[in-house]
PDB file of the backbone (N, CA, C, O) and the ligand in Angstrom, with CONECT records:
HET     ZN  A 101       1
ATOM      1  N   UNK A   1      32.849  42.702  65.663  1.00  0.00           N
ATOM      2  CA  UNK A   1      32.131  41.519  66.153  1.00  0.00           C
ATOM      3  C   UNK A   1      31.178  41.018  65.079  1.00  0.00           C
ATOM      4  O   UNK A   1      30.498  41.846  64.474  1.00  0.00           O
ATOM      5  N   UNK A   2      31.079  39.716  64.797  1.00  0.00           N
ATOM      6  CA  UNK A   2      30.162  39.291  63.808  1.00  0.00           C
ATOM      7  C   UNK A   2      28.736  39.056  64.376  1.00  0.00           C
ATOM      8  O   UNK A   2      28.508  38.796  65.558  1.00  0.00           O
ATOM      9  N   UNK A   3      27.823  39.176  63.419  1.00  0.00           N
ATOM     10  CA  UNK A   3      26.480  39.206  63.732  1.00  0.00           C
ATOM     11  C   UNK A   3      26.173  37.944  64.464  1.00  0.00           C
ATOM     12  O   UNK A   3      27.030  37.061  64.506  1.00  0.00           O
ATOM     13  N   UNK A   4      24.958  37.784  65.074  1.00  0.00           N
ATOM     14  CA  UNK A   4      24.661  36.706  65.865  1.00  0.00           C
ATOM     15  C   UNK A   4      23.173  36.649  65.115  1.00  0.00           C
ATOM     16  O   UNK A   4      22.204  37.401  65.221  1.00  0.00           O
ATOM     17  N   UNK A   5      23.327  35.792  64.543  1.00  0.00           N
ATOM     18  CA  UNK A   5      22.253  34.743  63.624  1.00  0.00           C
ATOM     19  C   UNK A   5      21.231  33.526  64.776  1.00  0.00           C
ATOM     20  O   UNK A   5      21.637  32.905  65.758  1.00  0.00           O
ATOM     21  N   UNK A   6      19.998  33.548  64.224  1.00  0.00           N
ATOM     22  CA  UNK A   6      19.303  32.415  65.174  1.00  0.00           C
ATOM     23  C   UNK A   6      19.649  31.210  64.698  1.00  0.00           C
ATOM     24  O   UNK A   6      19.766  31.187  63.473  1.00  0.00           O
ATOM     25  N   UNK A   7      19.874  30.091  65.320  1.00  0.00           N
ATOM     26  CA  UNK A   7      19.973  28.868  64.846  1.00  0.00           C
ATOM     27  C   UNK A   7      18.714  28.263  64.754  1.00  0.00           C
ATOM     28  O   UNK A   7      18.770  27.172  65.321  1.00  0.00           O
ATOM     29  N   UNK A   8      17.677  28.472  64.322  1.00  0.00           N
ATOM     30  CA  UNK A   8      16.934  27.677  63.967  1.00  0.00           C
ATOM     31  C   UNK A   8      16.355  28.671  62.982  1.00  0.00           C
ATOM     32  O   UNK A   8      16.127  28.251  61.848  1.00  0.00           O
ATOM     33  N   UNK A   9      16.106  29.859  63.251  1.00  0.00           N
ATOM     34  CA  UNK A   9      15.612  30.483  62.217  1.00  0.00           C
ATOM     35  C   UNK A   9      16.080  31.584  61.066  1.00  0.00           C
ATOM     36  O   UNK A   9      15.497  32.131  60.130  1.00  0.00           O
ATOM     37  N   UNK A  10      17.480  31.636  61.628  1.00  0.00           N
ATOM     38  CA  UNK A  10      17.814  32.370  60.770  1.00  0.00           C
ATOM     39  C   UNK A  10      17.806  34.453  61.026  1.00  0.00           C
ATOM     40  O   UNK A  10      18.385  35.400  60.494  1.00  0.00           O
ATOM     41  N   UNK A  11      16.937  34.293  61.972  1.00  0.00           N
ATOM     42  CA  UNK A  11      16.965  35.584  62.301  1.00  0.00           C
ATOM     43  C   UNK A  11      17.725  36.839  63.178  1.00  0.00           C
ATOM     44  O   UNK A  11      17.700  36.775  64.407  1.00  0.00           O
ATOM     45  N   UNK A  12      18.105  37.483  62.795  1.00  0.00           N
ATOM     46  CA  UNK A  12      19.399  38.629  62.978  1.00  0.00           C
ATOM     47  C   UNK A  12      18.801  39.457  64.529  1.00  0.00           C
ATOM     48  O   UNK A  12      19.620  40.049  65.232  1.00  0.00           O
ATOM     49  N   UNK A  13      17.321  39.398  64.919  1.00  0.00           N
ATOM     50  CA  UNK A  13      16.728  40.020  66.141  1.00  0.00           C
ATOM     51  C   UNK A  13      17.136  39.211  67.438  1.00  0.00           C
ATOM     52  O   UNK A  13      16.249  38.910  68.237  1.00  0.00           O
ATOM     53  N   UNK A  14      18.390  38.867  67.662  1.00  0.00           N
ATOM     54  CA  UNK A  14      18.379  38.393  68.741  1.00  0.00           C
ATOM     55  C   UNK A  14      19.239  39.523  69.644  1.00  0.00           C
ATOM     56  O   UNK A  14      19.787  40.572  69.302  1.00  0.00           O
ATOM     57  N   UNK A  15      19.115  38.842  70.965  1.00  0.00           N
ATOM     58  CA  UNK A  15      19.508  39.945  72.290  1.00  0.00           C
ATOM     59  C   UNK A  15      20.600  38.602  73.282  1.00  0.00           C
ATOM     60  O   UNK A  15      20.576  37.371  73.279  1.00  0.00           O
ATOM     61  N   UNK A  16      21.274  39.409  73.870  1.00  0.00           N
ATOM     62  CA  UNK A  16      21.844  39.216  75.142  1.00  0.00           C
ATOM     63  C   UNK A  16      21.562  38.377  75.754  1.00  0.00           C
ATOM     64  O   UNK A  16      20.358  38.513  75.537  1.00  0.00           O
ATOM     65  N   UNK A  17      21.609  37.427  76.482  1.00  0.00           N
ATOM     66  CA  UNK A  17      20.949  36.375  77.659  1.00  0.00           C
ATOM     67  C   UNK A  17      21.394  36.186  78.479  1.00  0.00           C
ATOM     68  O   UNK A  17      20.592  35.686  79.268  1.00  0.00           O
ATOM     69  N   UNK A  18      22.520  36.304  78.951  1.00  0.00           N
ATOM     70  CA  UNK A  18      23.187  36.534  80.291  1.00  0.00           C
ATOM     71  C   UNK A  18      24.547  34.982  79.286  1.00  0.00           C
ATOM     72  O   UNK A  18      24.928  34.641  78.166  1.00  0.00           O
ATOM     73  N   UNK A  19      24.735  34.562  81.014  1.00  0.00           N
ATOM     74  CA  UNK A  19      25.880  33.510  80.414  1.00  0.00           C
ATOM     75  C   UNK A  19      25.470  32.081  80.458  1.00  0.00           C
ATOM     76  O   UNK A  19      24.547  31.912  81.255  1.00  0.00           O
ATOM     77  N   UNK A  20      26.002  30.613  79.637  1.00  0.00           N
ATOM     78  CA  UNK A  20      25.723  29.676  80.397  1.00  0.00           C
ATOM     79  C   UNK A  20      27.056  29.263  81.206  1.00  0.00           C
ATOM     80  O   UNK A  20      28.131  29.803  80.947  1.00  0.00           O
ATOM     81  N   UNK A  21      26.848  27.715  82.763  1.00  0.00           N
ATOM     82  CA  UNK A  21      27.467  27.911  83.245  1.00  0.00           C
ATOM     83  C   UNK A  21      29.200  27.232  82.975  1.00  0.00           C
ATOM     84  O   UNK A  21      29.964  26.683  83.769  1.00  0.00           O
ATOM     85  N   UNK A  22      29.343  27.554  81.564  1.00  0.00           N
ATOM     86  CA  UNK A  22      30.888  27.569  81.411  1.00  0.00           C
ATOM     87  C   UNK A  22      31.405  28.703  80.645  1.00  0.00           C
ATOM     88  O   UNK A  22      32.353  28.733  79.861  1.00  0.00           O
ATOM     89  N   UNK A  23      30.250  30.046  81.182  1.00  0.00           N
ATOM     90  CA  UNK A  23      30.609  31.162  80.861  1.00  0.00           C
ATOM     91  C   UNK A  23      30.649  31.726  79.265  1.00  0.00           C
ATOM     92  O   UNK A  23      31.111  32.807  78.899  1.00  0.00           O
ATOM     93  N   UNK A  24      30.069  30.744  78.475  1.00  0.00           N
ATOM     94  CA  UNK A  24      29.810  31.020  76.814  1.00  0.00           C
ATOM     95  C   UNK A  24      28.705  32.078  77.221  1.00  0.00           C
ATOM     96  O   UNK A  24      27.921  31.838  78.139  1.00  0.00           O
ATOM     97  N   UNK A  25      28.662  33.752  76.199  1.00  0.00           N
ATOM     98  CA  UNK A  25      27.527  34.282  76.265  1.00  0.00           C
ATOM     99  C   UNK A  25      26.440  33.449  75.246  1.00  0.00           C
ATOM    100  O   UNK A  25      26.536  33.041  74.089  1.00  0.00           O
ATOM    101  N   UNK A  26      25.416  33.409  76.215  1.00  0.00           N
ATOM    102  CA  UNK A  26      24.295  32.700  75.668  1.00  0.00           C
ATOM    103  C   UNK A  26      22.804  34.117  74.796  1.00  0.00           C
ATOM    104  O   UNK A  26      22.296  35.232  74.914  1.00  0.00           O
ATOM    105  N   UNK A  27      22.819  33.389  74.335  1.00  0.00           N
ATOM    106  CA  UNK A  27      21.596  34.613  73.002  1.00  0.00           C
ATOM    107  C   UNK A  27      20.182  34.100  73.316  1.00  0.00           C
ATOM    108  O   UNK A  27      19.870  33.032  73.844  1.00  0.00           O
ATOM    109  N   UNK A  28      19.251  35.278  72.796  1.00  0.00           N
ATOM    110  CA  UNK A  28      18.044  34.427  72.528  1.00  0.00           C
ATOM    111  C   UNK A  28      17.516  35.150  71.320  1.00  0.00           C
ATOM    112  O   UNK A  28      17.754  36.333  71.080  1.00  0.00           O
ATOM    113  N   UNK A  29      16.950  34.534  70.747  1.00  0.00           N
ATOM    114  CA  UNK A  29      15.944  35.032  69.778  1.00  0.00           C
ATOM    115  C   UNK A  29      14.879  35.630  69.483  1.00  0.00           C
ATOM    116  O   UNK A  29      14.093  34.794  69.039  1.00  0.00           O
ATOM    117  N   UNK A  30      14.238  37.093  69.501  1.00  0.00           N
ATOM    118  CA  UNK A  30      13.446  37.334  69.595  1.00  0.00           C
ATOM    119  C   UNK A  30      12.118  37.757  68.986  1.00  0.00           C
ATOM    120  O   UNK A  30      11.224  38.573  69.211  1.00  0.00           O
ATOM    121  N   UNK A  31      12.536  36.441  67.764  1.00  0.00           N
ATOM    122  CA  UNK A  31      11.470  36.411  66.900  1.00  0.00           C
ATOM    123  C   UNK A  31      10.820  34.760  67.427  1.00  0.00           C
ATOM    124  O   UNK A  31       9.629  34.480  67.560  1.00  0.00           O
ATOM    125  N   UNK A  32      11.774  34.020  67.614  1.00  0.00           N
ATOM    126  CA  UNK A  32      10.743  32.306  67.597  1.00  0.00           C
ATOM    127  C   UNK A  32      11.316  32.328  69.168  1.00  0.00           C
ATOM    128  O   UNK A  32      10.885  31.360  69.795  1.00  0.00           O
ATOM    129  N   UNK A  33      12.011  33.028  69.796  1.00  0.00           N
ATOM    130  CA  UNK A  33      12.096  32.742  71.423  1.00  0.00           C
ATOM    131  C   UNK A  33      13.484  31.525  71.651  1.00  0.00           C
ATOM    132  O   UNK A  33      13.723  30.995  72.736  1.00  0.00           O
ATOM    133  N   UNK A  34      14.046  31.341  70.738  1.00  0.00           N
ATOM    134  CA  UNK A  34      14.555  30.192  70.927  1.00  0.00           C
ATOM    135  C   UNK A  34      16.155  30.756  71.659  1.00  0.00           C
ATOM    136  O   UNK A  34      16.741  31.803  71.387  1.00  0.00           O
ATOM    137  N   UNK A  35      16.441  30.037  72.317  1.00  0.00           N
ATOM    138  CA  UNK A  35      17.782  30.486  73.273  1.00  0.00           C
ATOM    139  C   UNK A  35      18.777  29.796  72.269  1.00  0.00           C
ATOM    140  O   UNK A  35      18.407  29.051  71.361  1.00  0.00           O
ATOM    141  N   UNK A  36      20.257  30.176  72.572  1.00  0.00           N
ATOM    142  CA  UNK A  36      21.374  29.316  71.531  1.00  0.00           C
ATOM    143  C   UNK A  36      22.549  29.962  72.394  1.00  0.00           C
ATOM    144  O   UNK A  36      22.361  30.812  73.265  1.00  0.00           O
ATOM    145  N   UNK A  37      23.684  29.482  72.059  1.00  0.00           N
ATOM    146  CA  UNK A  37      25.168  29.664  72.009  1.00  0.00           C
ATOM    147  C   UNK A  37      25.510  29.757  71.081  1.00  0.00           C
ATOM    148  O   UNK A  37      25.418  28.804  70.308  1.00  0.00           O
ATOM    149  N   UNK A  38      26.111  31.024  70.670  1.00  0.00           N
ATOM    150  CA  UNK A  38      27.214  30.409  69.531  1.00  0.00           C
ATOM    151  C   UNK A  38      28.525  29.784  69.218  1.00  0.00           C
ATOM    152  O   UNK A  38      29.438  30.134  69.967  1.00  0.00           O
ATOM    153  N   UNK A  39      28.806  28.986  68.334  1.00  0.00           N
ATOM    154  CA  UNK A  39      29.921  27.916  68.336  1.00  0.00           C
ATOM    155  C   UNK A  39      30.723  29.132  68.075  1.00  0.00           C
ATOM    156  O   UNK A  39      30.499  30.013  67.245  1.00  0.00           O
ATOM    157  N   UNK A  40      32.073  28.994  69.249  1.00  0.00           N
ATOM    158  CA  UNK A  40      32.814  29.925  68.867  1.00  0.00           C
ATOM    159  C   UNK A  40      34.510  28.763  68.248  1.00  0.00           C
ATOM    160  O   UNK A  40      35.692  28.874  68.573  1.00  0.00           O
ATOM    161  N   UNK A  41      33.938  27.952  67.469  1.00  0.00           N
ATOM    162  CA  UNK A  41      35.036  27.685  67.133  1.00  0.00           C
ATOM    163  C   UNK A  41      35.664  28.456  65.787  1.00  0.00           C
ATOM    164  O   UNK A  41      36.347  27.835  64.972  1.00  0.00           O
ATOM    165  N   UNK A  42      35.363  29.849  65.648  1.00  0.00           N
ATOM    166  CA  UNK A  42      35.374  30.328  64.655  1.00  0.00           C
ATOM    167  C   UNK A  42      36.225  31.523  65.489  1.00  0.00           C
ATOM    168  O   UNK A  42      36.660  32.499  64.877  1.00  0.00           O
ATOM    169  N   UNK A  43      36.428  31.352  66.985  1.00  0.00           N
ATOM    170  CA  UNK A  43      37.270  32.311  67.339  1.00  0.00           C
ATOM    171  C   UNK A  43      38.765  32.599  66.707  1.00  0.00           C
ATOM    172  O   UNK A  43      39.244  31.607  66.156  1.00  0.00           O
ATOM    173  N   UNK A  44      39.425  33.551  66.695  1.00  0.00           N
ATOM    174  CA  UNK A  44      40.016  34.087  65.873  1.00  0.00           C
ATOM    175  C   UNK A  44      41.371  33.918  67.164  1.00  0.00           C
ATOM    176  O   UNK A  44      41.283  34.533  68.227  1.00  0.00           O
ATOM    177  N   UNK A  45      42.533  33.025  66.853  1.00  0.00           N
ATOM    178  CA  UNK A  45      43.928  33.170  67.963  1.00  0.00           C
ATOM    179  C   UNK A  45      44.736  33.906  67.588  1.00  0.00           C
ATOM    180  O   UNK A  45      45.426  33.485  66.659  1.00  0.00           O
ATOM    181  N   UNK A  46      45.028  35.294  68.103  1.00  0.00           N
ATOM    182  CA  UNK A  46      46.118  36.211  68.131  1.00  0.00           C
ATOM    183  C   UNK A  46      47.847  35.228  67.853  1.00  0.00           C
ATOM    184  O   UNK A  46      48.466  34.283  68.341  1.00  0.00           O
ATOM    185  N   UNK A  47      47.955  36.095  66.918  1.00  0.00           N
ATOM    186  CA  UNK A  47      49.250  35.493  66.394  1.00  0.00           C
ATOM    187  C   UNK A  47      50.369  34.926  67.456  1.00  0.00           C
ATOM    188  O   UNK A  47      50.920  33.833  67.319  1.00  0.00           O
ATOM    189  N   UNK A  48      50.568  35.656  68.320  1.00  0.00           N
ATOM    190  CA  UNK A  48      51.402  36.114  69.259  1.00  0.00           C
ATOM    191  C   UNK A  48      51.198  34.282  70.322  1.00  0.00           C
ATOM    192  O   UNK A  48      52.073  33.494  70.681  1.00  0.00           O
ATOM    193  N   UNK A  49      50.257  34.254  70.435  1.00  0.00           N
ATOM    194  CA  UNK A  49      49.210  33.034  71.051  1.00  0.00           C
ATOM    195  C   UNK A  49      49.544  31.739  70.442  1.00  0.00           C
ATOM    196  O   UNK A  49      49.812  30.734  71.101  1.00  0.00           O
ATOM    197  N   UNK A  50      49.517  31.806  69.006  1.00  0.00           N
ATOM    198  CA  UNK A  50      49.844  30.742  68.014  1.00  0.00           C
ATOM    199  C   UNK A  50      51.406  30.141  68.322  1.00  0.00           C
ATOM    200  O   UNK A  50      51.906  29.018  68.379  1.00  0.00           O
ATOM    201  N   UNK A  51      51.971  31.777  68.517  1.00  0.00           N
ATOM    202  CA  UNK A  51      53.352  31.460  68.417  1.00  0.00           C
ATOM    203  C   UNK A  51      53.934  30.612  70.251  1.00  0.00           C
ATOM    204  O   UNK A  51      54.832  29.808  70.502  1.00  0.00           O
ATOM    205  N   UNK A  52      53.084  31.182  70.994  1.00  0.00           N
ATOM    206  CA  UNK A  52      53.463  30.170  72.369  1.00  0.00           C
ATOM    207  C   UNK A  52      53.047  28.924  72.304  1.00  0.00           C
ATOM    208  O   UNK A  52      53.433  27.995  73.015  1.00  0.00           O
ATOM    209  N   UNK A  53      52.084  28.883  71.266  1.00  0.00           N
ATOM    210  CA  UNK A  53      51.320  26.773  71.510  1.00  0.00           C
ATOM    211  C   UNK A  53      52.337  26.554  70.965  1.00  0.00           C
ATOM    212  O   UNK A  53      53.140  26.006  71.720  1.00  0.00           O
ATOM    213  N   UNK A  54      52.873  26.810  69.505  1.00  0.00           N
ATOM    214  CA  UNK A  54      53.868  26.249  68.782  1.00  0.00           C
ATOM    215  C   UNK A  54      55.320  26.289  69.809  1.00  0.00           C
ATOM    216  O   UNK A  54      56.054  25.465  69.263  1.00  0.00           O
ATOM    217  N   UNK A  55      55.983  26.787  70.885  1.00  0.00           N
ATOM    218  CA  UNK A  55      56.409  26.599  71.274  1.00  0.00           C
ATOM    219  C   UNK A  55      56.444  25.298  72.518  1.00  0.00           C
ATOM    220  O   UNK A  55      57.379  24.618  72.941  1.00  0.00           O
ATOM    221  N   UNK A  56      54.859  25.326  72.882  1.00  0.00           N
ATOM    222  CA  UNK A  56      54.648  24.700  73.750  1.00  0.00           C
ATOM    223  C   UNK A  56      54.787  22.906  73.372  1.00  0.00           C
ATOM    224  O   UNK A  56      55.323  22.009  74.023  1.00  0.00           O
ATOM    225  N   UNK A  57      53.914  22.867  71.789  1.00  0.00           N
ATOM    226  CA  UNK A  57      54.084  21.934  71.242  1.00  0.00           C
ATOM    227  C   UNK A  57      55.859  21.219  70.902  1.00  0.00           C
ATOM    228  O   UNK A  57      56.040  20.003  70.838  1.00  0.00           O
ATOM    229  N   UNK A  58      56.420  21.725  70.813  1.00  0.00           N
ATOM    230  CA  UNK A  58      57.976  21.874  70.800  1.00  0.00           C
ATOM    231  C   UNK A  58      58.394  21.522  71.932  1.00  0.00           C
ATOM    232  O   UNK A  58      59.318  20.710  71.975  1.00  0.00           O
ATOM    233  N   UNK A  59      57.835  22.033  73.126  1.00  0.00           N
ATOM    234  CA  UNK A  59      58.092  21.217  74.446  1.00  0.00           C
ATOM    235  C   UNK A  59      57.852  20.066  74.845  1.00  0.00           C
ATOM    236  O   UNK A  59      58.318  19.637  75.901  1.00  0.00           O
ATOM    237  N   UNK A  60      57.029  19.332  74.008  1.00  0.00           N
ATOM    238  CA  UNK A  60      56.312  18.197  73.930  1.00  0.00           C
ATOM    239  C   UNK A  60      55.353  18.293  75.331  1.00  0.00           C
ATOM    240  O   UNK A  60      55.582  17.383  76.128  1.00  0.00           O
ATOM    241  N   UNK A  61      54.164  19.405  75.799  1.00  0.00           N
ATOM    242  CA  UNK A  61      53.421  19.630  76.613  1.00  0.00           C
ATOM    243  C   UNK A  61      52.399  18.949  76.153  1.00  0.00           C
ATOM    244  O   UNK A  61      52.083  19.288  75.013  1.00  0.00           O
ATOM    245  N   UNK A  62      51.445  17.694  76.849  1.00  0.00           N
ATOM    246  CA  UNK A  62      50.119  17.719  76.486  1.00  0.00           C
ATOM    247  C   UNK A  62      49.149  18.423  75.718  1.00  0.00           C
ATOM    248  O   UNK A  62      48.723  19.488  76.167  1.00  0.00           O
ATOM    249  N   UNK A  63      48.665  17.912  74.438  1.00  0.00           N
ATOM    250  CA  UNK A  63      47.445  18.934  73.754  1.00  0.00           C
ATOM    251  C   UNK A  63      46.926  19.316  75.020  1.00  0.00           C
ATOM    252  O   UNK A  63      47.321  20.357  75.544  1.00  0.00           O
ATOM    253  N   UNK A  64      46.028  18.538  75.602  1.00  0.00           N
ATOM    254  CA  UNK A  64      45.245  19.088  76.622  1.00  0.00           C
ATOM    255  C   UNK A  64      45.683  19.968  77.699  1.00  0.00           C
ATOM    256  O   UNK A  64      44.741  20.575  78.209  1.00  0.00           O
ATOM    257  N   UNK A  65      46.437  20.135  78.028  1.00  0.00           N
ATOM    258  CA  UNK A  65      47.373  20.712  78.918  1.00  0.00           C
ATOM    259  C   UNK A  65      47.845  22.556  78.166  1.00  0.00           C
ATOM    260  O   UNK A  65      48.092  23.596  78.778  1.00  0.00           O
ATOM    261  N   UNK A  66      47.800  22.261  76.574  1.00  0.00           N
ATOM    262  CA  UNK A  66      47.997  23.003  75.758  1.00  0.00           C
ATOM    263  C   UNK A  66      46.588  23.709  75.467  1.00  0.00           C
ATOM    264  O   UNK A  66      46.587  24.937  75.378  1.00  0.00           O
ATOM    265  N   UNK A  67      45.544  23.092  75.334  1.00  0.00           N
ATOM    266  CA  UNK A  67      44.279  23.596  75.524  1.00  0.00           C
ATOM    267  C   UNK A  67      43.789  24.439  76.750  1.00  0.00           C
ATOM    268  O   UNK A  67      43.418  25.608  76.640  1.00  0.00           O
ATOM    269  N   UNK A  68      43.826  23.586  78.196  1.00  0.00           N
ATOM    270  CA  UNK A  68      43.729  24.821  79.550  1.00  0.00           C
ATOM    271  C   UNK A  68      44.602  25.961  79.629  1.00  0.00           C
ATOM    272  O   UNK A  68      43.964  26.985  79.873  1.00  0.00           O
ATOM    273  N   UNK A  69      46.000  26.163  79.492  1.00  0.00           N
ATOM    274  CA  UNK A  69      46.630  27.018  79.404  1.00  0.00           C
ATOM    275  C   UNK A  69      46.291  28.203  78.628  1.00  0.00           C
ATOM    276  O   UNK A  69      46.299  29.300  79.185  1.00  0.00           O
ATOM    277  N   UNK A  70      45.909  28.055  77.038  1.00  0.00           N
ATOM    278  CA  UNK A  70      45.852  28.957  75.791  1.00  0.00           C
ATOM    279  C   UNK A  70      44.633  29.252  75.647  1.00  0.00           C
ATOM    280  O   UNK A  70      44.319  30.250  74.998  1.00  0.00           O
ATOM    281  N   UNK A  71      43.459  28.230  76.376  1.00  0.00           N
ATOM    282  CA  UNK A  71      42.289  28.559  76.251  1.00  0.00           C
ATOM    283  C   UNK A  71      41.474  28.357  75.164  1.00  0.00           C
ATOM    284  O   UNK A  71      40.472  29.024  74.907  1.00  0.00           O
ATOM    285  N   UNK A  72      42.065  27.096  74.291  1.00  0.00           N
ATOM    286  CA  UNK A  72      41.806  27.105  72.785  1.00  0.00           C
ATOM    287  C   UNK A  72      40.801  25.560  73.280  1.00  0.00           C
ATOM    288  O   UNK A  72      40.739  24.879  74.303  1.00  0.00           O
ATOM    289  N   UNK A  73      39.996  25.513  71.654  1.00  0.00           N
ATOM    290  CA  UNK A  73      39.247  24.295  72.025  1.00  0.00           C
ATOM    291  C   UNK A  73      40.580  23.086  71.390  1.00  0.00           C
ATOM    292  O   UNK A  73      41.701  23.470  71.055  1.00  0.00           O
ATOM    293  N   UNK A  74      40.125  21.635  71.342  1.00  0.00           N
ATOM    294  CA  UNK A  74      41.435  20.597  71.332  1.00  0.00           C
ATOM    295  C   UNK A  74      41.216  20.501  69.537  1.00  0.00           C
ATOM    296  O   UNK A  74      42.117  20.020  68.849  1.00  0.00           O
ATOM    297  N   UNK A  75      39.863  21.041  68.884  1.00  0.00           N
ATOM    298  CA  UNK A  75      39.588  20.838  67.847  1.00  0.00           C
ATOM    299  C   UNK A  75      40.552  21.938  66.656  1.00  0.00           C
ATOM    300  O   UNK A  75      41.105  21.683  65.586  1.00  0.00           O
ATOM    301  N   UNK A  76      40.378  23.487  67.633  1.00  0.00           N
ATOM    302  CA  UNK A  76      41.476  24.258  67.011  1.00  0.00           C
ATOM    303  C   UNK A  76      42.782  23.923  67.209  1.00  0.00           C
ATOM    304  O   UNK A  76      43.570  24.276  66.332  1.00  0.00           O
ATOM    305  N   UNK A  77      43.265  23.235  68.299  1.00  0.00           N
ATOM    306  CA  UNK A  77      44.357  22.675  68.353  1.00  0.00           C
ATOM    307  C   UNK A  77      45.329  21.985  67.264  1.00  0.00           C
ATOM    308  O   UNK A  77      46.400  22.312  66.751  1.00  0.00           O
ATOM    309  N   UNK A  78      44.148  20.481  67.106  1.00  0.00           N
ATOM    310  CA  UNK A  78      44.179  19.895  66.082  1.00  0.00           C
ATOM    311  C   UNK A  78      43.876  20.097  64.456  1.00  0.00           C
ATOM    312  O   UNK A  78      43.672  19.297  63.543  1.00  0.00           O
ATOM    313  N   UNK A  79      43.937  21.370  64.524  1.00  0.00           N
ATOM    314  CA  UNK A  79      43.872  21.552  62.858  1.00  0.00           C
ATOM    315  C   UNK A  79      45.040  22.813  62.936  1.00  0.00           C
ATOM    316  O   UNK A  79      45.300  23.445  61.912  1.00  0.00           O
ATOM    317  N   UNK A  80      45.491  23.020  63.802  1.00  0.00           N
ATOM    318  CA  UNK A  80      46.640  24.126  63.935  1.00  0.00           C
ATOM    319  C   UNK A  80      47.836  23.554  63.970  1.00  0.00           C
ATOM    320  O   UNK A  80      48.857  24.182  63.688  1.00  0.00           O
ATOM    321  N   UNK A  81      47.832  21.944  64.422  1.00  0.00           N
ATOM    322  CA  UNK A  81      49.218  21.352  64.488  1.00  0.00           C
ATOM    323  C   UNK A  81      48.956  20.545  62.619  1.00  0.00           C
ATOM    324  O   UNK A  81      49.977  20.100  62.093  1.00  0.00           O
ATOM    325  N   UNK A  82      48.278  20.495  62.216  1.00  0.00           N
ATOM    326  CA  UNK A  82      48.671  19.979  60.833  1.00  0.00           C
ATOM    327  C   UNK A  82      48.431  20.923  60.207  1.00  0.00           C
ATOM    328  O   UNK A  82      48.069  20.565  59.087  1.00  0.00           O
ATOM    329  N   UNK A  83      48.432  22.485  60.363  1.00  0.00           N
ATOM    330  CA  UNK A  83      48.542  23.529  59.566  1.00  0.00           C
ATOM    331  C   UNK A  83      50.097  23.897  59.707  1.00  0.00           C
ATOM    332  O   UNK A  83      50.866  24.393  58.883  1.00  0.00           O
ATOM    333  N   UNK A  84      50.317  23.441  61.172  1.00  0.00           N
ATOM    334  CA  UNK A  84      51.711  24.067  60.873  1.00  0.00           C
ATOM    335  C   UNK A  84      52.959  22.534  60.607  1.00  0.00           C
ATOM    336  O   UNK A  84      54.175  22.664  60.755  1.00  0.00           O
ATOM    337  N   UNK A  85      52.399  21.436  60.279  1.00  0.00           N
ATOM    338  CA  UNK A  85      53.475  20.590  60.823  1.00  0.00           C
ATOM    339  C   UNK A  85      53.421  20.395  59.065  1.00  0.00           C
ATOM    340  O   UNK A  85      54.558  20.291  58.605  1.00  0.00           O
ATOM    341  N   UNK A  86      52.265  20.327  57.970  1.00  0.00           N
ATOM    342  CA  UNK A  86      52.239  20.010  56.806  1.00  0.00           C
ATOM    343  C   UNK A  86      53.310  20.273  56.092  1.00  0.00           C
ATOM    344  O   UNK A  86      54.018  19.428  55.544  1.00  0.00           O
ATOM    345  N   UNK A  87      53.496  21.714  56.073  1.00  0.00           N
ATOM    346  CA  UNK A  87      54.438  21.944  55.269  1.00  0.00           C
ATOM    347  C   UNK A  87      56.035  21.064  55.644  1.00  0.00           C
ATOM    348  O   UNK A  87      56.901  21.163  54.775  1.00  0.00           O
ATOM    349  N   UNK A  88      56.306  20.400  56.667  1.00  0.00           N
ATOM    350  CA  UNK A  88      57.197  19.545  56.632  1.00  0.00           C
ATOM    351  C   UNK A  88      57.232  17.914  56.364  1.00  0.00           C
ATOM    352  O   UNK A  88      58.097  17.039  56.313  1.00  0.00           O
ATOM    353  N   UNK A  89      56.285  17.975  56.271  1.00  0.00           N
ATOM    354  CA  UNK A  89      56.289  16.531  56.211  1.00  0.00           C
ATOM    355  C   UNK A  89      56.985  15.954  54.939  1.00  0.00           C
ATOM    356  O   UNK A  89      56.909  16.736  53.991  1.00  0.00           O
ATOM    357  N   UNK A  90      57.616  14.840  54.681  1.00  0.00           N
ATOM    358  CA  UNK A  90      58.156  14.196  54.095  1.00  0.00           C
ATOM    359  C   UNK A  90      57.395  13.745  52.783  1.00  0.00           C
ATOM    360  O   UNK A  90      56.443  13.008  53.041  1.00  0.00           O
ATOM    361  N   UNK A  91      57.605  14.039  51.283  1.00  0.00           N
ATOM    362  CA  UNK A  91      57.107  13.928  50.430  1.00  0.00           C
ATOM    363  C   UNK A  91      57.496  11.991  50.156  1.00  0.00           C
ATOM    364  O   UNK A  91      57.052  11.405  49.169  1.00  0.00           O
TER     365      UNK A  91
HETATM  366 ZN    ZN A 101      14.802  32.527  65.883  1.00  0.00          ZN2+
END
């Protein structure tokens, strides 16, 4: 698990906070007090996972539709379909 950093200050003393209500664990800081989330768009998609959107995408299923299902944000979505569509594209 990677460290959980304060967003405003920089500091590594933060704790637990319970959840907010779309279930992100929420932090606080316990040097300046300051509460945060961290952006988990840095979550990491199991290969296996990659390989069903890319199928799904192939089905021609809604991104969004592709997002509730896989649980991914529409932003990892969108940089996963021109990671995988680049290498074909037409020079
Ligand atoms: Zn802080």
């Amino acid at each position: 698990m990677s460290e959980i950093i304060c967003t405003r200050c920089g500091s590594t003393h933060c704790k637990k906070n319970g959840h907010i209500h779309n279930g992100k664990q929420n932090h606080r800081c316990k040097d300046c007090g300051r509460q945060f989330v961290m952006d988990n768009e840095q979550k990491i998609i199991p290969e296996w996972i990659r390989c069903m959107i890319l199928k799904a995408l192939l089905e021609r299923l809604s991104l969004r539709g592709i997002c509730r299902t896989f649980s991914v944000s529409l932003t990892w979505l969108l940089s996963y379909i021109v990671e995988v569509y680049e290498p074909c594209q037409p020079i």
